[in-house]
Structure formats: structure tokens, C-alpha cells
C-alpha positions in Angstrom: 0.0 0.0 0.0 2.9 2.3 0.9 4.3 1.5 -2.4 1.6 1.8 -4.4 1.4 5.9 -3.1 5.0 6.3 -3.3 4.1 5.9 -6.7 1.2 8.3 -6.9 3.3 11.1 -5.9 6.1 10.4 -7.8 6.6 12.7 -10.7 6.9 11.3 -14.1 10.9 11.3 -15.6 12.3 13.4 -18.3 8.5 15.4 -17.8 9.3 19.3 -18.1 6.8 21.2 -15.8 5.8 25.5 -16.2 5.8 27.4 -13.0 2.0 26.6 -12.9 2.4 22.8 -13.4 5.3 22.4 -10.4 2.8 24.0 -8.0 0.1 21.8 -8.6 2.4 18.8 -8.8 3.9 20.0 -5.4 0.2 20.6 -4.0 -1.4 16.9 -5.3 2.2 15.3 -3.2 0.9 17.2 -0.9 -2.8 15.9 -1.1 -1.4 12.2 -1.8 1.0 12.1 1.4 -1.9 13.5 3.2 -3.9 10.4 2.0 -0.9 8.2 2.5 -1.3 9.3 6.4 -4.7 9.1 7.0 -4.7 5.7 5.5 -1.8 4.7 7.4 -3.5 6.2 10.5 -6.8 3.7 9.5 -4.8 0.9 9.1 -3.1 1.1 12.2 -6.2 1.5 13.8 -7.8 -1.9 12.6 -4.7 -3.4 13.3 -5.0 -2.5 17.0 -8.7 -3.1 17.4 -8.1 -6.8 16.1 -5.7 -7.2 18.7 -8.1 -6.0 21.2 -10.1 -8.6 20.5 -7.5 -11.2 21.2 -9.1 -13.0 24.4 -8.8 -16.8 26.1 -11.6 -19.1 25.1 -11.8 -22.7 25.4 -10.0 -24.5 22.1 -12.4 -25.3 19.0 -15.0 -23.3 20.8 -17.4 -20.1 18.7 -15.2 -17.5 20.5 -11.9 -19.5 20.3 -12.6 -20.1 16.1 -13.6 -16.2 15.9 -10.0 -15.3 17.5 -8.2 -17.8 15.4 -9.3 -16.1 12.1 -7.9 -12.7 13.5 -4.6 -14.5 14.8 -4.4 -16.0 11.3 -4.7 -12.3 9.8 -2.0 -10.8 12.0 0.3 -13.6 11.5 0.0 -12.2 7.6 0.4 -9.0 8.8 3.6 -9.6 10.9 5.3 -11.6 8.5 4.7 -8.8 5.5 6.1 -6.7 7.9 9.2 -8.5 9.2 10.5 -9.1 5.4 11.5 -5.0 5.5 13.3 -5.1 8.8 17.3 -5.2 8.2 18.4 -4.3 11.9 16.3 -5.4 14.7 18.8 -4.3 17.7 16.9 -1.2 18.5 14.0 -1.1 20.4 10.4 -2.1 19.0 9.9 1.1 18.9 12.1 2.0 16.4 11.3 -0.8 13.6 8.0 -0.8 11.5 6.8 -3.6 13.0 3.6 -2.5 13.7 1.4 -5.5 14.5 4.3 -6.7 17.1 4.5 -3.4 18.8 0.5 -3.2 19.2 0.0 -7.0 20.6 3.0 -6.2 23.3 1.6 -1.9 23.6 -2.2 -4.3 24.6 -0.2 -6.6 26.9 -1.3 -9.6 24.6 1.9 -11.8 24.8 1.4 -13.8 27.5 -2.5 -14.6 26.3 -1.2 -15.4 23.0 1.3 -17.8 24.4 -1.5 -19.3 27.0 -3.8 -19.8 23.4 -0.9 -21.8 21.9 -0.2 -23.8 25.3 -4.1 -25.1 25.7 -4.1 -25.4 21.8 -1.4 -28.1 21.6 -2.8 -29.9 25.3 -5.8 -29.7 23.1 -4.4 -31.3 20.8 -2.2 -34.0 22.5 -5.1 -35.2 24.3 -7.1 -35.7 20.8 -4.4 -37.8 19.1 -3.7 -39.8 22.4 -7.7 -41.0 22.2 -7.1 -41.4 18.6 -9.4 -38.7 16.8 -9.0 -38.0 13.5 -7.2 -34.9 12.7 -9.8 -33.5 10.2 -12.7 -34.4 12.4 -12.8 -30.5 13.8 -14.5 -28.0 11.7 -11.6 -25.2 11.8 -8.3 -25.6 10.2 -6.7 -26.5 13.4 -3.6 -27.0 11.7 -3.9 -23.4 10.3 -4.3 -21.9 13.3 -0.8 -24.4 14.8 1.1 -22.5 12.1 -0.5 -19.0 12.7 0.3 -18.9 16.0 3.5 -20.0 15.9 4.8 -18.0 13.2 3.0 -14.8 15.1 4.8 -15.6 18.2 8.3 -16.2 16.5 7.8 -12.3 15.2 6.8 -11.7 19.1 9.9 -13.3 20.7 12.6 -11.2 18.3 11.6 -8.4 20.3 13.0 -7.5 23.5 10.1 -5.7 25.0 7.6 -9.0 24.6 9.9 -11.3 26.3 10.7 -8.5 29.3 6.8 -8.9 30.2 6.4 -12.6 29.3 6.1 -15.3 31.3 9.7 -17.0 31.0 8.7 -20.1 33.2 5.6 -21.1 31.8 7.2 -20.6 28.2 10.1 -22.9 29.4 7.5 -25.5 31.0 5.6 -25.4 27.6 9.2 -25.8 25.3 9.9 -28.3 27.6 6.4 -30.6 26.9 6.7 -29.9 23.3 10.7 -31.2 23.6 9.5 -34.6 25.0 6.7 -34.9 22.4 9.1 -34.1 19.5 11.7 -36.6 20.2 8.6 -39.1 21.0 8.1 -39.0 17.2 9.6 -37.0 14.9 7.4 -33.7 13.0 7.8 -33.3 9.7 5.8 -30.2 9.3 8.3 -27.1 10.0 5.2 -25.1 10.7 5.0 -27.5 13.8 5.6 -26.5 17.5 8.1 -29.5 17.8 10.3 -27.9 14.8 9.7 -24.0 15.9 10.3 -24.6 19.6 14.3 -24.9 18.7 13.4 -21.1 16.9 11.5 -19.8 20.4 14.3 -20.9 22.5 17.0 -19.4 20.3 15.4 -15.9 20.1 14.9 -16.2 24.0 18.8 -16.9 24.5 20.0 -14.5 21.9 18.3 -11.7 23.8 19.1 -13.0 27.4 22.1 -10.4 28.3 18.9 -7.7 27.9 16.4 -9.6 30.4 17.5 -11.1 33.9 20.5 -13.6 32.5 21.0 -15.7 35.8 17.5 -16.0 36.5 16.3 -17.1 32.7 19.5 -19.7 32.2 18.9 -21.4 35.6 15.4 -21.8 34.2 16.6 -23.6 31.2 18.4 -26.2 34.4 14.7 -26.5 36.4 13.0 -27.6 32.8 15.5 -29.8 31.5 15.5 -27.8 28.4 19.3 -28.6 27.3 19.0 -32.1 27.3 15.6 -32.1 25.1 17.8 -29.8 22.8 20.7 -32.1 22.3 18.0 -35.0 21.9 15.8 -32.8 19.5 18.8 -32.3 17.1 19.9 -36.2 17.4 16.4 -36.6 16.0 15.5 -33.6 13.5 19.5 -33.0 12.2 19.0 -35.3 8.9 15.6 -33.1 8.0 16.6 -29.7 9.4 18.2 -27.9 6.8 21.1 -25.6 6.9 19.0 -23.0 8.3 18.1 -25.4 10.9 21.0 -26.9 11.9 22.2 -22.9 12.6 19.2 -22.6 14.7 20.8 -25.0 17.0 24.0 -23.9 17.2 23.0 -20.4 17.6 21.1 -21.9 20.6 23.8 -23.5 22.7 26.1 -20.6 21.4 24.3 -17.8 23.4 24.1 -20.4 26.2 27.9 -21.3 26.2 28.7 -17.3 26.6 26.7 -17.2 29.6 28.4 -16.8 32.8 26.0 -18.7 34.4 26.1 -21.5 32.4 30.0 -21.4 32.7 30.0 -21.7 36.2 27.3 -24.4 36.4 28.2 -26.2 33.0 28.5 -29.6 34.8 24.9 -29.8 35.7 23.6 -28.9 32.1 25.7 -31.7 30.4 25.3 -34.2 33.6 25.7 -37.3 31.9 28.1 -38.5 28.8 25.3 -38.6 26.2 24.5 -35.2 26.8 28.5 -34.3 25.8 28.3 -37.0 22.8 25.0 -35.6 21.5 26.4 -31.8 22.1 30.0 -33.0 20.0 27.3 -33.3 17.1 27.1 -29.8 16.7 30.6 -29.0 16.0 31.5 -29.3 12.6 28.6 -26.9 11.9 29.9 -24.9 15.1 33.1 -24.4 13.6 32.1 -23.7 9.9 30.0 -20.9 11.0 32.8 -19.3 13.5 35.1 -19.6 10.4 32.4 -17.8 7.9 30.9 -15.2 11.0 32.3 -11.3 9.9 30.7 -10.2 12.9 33.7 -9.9 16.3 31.0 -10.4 18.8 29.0 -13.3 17.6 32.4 -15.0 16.2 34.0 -14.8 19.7 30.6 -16.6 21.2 30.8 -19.2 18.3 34.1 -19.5 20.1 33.1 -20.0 23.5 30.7 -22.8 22.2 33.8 -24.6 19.9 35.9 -24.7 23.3 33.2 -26.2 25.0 32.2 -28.9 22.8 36.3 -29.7 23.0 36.4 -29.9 27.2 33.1 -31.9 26.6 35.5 -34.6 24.6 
């Protein structure tokens, strides 16, 4: 859309204006950015009202199906958004990211995450009695994706996971862990592929929330082991992009201090060090190809501890 009146107010090349044409080229830019702004204005203002409407209702429920086709919409609406972002370091605030900034502005990010927890006990409890997956009326699978797409946007900003719930989105990574490497996804739309992706954006930004407190989490929920397992698992099917997913992972953990000093405890037994060696020809190809000083010298700190873990 933005395009689209970008072009409406551009002036035509190689086009040689009189006095009397320039001013009324300058006054319809005028008129057109005025548009642009009040449609801007509009749009943000749907935006917000949808997310309003983002509430708690039992799974596969009237309510529940109604806010599944507006968490399907802002899922669209986040990832249009996120292609155009080159530098997410600043604040939310400071990147056109719109439909994030209005879910966290509403304090929706813990509801959102609550939806996706009783949506995949939901549906755990349905395959364990053995109903059919296409024996609800909503796209149940559509909404699976949605969601976790939506909150993969959420969790790249800072400000979401400040006000999030860290142990109950540890307790739920940890569930969807032990289900994943029960039997393998091969959907990457899945919670058992995207959980590697939640926990990786939660570590990446853990020098900006309370470090000690978050990593000794990760120790309470078991959440290192169920990584190492996940990638025994998922490594043949994950992909380049994948794989980097994991190392990333256990990089932002290995340059914790608290990890450091309690290493011992996450790697407690010898297949937790043979599964973690796994990751180090990967490790060390993308410490040799990083450009960037800070994030080549943690790709370090995770190289020398897969070698002490030999």
C-alpha cells in the first residue's frame, strides 16, 4: 500500500513542468502524502482493534474459532512486515513492525502464548484418544502455524519477552521437547520444529532480560538435554537453516556466565557431551564464515566447550 502511493506522488521522468504545473504537482504530493497518512493512520487503527479482541476461550470453541481467524490475519500481517526489517537491535519502537509493537503496547503476549499452550494440550489429548485430525471443523492446523509463526515475530523483540512469562514458556518448550523426540514432525510449521526457533530468540536476547534467572530456568525444565536429543532426532531433515538454529542456541548459552560456572549440571551425563559434540562441525564452519567480532567470539566460546566436553 505504501508502495503503491509512493508511486502516486512520484513525478513522471524526463516530464518538463511550467511554474503553474510544479505547483500543482507540489500541492497533489501534498494531497497524496496526506492520504498516505490518513490511510496509514486507518490501518493502524484496525490493526489495534483486532488485537483487542485477542481474548482466552476454550480450544475449537465459537469464541476461540472467531479469535483464530484474526490471529491468522495478523500472522499475515507480521510476516509482510518483518521481510522490510534489516536491523532489529533497537528497540520495537524503532522498527515498523507495527502489528508486534500493538500485541506487546495491549499486553497480549502472555494470552497469546496461553492460546498456543491449551491449543497443543488440546491437541495432544485428541491424538492420544485417537481422533481423526480433520474431524474438527476449523483448520486447526492453520491456526498451529499461525500462532507460531506470530509468536516467533513476538519473541525477536526485547520488550515481549521482558513482560512474558519465562517459566511457563520454558514448562511449555519443555512438553513440546518430550513430544518431538517421541516422534519425529515433519511439518516445520509444527511447535516440535519452531520450539528450537523460540528458545533461540529467547537466549539471543538473554544479556537484555535477567540472564542468571532465565538460564537457571533452562536447568529447572530440563530444556538442554531435550535440545541435544531434538537435534539427534530432526539433524538429517533440518536444513542448513536449521541446523544454525541449533548452534546459535547452545552458542548464546555457552557465553553465559551462568552457564559457565554451572556447566557440569547442564551436560550431567556422557550422552548429553556425545550428543552436544554433534554440533561442532557446523559450530566451527559458521565461526570460520561469522564477519561479525562479537558473535564469532561466542561461536568460540561454544567450539571450546564442545572440545572440554570430549
Amino acid at each position: 500500500l505504501k508502495l503503491q502511493f509512493l508511486y502516486l506522488i512520484e513525478s513522471p521522468a524526463g516530464v518538463r513542468m511550467s511554474g503553474v504545473d510544479r505547483t500543482a504537482a507540489y500541492q497533489s504530493q501534498d494531497a497524496c502524502a496526506d492520504t498516505l497518512e490518513v490511510m496509514n493512520k486507518r490501518l493502524t487503527q484496525d490493526l489495534r482493534a483486532r488485537v483487542r479482541r485477542i481474548a482466552f476461550h476454550d480450544v475449537n470453541s465459537a469464541e476461540w474459532k472467531e479469535v483464530a481467524e484474526t490471529i491468522t490475519h495478523l500472522a499475515q500481517v507480521a510476516s509482510m512486515e518483518a521481510k522490510d526489517v534489516k536491523d532489529r537491535k533497537g528497540s520495537i519502537w524503532e522498527r515498523e513492525e507495527m502489528c508486534v509493537r500493538c500485541i506487546i503496547e495491549e499486553s497480549k503476549s502472555n494470552c497469546l502464548l496461553r492460546m498456543m499452550i491449551a491449543y497443543k494440550t488440546y491437541a495432544y489429548e485428541r491424538d492420544q484418544n485417537g481422533v481423526p485430525s480433520d474431524a474438527d471443523s476449523y483448520g486447526l492446523k492453520v491456526f498451529e502455524a499461525s500462532m507460531g509463526d506470530l509468536l516467533k515475530h513476538l519473541f525477536t523483540a526485547v520488550e515481549s519477552l521482558q513482560t512474558l512469562d519465562i517459566p511457563q514458556l520454558l514448562a511449555y518448550c519443555e512438553k513440546v521437547l518430550t513430544m518431538a523426540n517421541a516422534q519425529v514432525a515433519d511439518d516445520p510449521a509444527m511447535q516440535e520444529v519452531l520450539v528450537i526457533e523460540y528458545l533461540a530468540l529467547l537466549l539471543e536476547q538473554v544479556e537484555r532480560l535477567e540472564e542468571d534467572k532465565v538460564v537457571s530456568y533452562l536447568l529447572d525444565y530440563s530444556i538442554v538435554p531435550g535440545v541435544l536429543q531434538h537435534f539427534a532426532h530432526y539433524r538429517a531433515t533440518a536444513g542448513e537453516e536449521g541446523v544454525q538454529n541449533y548452534v546459535w542456541l547452545m552458542t548464546y548459552l555457552a557465553d553465559s556466565e551462568y552457564f559457565q560456572t554451572h556447566r557440569k549440571e547442564y551436560l550431567a551425563s556422557s550422552e548429553d557431551c556425545r550428543l552436544l559434540q554433534g554440533l561442532e562441525e557446523a559450530a566451527k564452519a559458521m565461526k570460520s564464515a561469522e564477519t561479525d567480532s562479537d558473535k564469532r567470539r561466542k561461536l568460540r566460546a561454544l567450539c571450546d566447550l564442545i572440545i572440554r566436553c570430549k
